[in-house]
N, C-alpha and C positions, 0 to 999 in steps of 0.2 A: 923566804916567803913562798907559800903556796899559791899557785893561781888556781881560779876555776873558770870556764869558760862556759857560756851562753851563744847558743844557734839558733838564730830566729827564720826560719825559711820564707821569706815574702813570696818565692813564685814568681809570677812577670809584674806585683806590683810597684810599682818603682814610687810613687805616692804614699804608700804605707809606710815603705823602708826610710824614706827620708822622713815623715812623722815620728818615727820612731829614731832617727840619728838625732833632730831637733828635742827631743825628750831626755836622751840620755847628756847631749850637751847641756842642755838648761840644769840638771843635776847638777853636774859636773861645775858649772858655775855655782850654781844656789848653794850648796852644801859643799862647795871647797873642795871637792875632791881631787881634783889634778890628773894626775898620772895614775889614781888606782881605779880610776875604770877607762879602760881603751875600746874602740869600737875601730871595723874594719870590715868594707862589703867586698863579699865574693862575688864576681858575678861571671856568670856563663851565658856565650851566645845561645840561641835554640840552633838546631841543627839547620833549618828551616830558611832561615833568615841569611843575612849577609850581605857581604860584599859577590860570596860565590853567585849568586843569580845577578849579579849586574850583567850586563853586556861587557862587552872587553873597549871597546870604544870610552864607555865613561868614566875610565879611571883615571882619565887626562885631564878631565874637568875640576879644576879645587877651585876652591870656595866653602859658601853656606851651604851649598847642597849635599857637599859632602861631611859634611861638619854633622847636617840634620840629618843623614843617613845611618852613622856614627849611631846616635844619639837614640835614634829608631832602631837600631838593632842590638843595641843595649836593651832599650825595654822591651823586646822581645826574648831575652832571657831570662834567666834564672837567677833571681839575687840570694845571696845569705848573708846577713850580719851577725858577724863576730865581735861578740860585747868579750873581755876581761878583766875580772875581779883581781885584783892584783891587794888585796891588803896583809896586815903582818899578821906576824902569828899570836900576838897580844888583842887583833881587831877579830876576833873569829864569831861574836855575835853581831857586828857590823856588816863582816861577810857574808851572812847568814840571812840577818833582813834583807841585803840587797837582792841576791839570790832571792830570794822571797817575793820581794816586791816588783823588780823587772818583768818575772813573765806575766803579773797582777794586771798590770795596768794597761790602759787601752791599745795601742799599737800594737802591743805583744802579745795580749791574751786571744788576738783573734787567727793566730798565724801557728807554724807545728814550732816547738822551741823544746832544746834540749839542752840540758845542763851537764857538762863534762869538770867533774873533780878532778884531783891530782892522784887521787889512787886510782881509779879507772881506768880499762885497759887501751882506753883508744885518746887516752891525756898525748902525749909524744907525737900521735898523726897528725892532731888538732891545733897544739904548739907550734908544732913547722908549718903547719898551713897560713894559721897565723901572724909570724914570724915572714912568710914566705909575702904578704898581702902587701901592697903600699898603701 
């Protein structure tokens, strides 16, 4: 089975990316798909941001504050969702509407998205990265 991979880059919106996780799961139920489409957020701090500008005293404090700070400096990164088309080699116009229709529809068509096939030379980076995400 060939995979192809979908990169949706949200940027720091964290409201879009989970509109768009909540879209491909409703698929994924509605039309039975299971396992052949998978989704997976990358997300990077901003440099900016952090724990590094806390004082060194408030790292003693846990709790919700720290929970919410967590939480605050996640959205102020960089999210990417990683969608994978995972169908067989007999579904290749199934493949091919999806590809099609993912970057179509509203959460995605407003964000930069890029489509990695299995013969493309940056297939292997994208797989481990994928692979690498929990």
């Amino acid at each position: 089975m060939a995979h192809s991979y979908l990169i949706f880059d949200f940027g720091a919106d964290e409201e879009a990316a989970q509109q768009a996780r909540h879209k491909i799961e409703g698929w994924k139920q509605g039309f039975r798909l299971g396992n052949k489409i998978l989704l997976k957020f990358e997300r990077q701090e901003s440099e900016g941001g952090g724990a590094e500008n806390d004082p060194p005293g408030k790292e003693a404090k846990a709790g919700k504050k720290s929970v919410a700070k967590q939480e605050k400096a996640q959205l102020n990164g960089k999210i990417r969702l990683l969608v994978r088309l995972d169908f067989s080699a007999h579904e290749k116009l199934l493949n091919q509407r999806w590809l099609d229709r993912i970057p179509a529809e509203e959460p995605f068509k407003s964000v930069k998205s890029e489509i990695v096939r299995s013969s493309s030379a940056e297939f292997a980076k994208t797989a481990d990265l994928f692979d690498s995400l929990d």
